[in-house]
C-alpha positions as CSV (number, residue, x, y, z in Angstrom):
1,X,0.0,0.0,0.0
2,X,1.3,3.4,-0.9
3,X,2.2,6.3,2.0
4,X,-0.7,8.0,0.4
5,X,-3.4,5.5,0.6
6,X,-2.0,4.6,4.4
7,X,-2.5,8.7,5.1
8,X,-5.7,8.6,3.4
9,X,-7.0,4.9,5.2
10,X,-5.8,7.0,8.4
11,X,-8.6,10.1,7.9
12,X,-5.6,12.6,6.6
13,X,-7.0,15.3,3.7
14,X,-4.4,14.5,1.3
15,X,-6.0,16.5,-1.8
16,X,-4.9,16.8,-5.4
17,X,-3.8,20.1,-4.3
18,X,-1.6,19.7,-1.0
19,X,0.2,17.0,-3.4
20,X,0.3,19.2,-6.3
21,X,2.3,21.6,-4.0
22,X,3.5,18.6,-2.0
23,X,5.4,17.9,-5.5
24,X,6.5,21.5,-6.7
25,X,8.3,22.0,-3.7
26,X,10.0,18.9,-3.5
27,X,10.2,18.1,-7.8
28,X,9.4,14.7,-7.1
29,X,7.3,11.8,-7.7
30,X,4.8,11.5,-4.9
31,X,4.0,8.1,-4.7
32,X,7.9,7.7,-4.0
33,X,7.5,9.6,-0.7
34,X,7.0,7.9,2.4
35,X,4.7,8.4,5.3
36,X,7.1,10.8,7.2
37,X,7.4,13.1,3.9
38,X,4.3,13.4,3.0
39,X,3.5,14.7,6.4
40,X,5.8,17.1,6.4
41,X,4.9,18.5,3.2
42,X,1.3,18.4,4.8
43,X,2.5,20.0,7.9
44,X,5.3,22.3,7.0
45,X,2.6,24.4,5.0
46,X,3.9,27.7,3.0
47,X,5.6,30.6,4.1
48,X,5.9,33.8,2.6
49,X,9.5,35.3,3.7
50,X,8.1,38.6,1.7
51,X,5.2,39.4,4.1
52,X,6.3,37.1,6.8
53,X,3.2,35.0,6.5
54,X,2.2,31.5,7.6
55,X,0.1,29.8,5.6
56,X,-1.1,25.7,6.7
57,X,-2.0,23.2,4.4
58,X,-3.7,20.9,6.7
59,X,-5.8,21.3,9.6
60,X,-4.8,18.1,10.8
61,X,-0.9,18.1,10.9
62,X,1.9,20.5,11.6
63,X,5.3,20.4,11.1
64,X,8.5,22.6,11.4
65,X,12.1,23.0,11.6
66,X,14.0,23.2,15.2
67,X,16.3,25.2,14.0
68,X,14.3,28.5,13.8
69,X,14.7,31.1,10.9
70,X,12.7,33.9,12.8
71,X,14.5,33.8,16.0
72,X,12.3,36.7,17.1
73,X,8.7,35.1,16.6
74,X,9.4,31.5,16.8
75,X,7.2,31.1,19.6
76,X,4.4,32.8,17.8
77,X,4.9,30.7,14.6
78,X,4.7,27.7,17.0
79,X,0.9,28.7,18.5
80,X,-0.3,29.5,15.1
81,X,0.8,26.3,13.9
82,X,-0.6,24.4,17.4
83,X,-4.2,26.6,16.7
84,X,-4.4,25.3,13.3
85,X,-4.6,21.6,14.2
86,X,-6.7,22.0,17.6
87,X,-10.2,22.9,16.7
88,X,-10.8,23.3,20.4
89,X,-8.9,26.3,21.0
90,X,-8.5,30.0,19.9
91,X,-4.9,31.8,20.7
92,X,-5.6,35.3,20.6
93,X,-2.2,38.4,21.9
94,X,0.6,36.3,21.7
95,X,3.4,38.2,23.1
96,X,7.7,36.8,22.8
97,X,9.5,39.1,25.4
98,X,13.4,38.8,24.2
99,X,14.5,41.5,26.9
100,X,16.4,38.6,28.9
101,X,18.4,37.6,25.9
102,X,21.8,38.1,25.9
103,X,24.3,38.1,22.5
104,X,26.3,35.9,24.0
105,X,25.8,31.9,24.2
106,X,26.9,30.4,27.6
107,X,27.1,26.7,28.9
108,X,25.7,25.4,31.2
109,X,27.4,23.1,34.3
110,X,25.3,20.1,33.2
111,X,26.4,19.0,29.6
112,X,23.6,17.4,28.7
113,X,22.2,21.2,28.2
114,X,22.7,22.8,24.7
115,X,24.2,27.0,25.3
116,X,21.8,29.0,26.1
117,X,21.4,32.9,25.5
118,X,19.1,33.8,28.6
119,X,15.6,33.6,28.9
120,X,12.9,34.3,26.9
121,X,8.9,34.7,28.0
122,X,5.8,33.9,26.0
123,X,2.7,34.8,26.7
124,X,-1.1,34.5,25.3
125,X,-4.6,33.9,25.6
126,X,-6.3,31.0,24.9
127,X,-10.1,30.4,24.7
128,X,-10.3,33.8,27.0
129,X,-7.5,32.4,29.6
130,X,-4.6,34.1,30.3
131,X,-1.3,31.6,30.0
132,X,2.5,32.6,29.9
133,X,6.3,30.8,30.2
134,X,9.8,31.8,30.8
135,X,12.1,29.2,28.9
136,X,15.5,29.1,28.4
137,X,16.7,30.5,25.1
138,X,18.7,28.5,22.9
139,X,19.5,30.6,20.6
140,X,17.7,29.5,17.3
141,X,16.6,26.1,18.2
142,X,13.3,25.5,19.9
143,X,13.1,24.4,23.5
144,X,11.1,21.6,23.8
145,X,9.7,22.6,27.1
146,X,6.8,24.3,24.9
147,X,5.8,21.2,24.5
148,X,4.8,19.7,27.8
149,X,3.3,23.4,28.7
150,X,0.8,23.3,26.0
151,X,0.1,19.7,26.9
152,X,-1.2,21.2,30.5
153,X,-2.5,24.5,28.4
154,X,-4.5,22.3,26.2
155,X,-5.5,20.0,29.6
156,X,-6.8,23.1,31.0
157,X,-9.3,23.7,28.5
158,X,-10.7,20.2,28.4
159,X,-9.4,19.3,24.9
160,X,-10.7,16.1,24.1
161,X,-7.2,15.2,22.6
162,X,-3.4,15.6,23.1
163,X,-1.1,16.8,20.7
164,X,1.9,14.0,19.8
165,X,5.5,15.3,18.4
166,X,7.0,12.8,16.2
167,X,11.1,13.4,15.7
168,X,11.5,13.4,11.6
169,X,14.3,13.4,9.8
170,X,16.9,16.0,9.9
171,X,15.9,18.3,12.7
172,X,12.0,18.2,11.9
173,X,9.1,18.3,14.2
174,X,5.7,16.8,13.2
175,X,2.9,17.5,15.8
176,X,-0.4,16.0,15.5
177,X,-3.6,16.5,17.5
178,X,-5.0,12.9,17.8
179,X,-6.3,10.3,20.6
180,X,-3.8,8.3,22.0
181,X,-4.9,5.3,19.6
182,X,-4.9,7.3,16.6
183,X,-1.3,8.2,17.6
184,X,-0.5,4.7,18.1
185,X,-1.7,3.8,14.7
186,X,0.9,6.8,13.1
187,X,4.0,6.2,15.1
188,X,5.2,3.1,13.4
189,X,4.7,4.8,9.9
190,X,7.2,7.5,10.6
191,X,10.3,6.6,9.5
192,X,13.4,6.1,11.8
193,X,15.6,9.0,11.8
């Protein structure tokens, strides 16, 4: 069976025209891709460096690169991706306070921690509810601590579902917003990286 109809058997919206971009980006055949590229085409979406603008392809997965190319609204790029796959929330005055950055990359005592540049706060409202976190700044890689705090963000609002981040290839993220079966029925499609 091809990565597309497994996608498709799975409930994902892969049209004629998220593959018809799926395959100008990527000059490709599509039926060649697996599971794990196809999502990320799905996910990655399009963005417009000229207007600095976002646009998804799929409500149903998001995807992006760790290594952030807009150091100063990755956060926000982040929530606008996460609101595009949860139907059950609206993120409204998302605010990235960079004051506690510093220019200059330091190391921690424990190893196991990448460099970090100082700290960095995010705040927002979601469905009316005031939410906010002070992470570490890495410089322009993502701290995965946004993760588990939009776990308990999206716990708080009674979301029916959780989102799951699958490691792809590379240095790729792709989140879904699923039940925990439906994210046990994806997992062992995603390719090893």
């Amino acid at each position: 069976m091809s990565a597309i109809e497994q996608l498709r058997q799975l409930g994902f919206d892969l049209t004629d025209t998220v593959l018809a971009s799926i395959i100008r980006e990527l000059n490709c055949d599509v039926n060649t891709l697996s599971v794990t590229d196809l999502l990320l085409g799905l996910g990655l979406g399009d963005y417009d460096y000229d207007t600095d603008q976002w646009t998804p392809r799929s409500s149903q997965v998001y995807a992006f690169d760790a290594e952030i190319f807009n150091v100063e609204k990755m956060y926000t790029l982040f929530l606008h991706g996460v609101q595009t796959i949860v139907p059950d929330i609206k993120i409204t005055d998302i605010c990235e306070d960079l004051s506690g950055m510093t220019d200059e990359m330091t190391f921690d005592q424990d190893s196991t921690s990448p460099p970090c540049d100082g700290k960095r706060s995010v705040s927002f409202v979601c469905n009316g509810h005031a939410y906010s976190i002070e992470l570490d700044s890495y410089g322009d890689w993502f701290n995965n601590a946004m993760f588990d705090f939009m776990d308990h963000v999206l716990e708080k609002e009674n979301c029916p579902f959780k989102l799951y981040e699958f490691p792809a290839q590379m240095q790729f993220v792709i989140m879904i917003y699923c039940s925990e079966t439906q994210q046990e029925e994806i997992a062992p499609l995603i390719d090893e990286f």
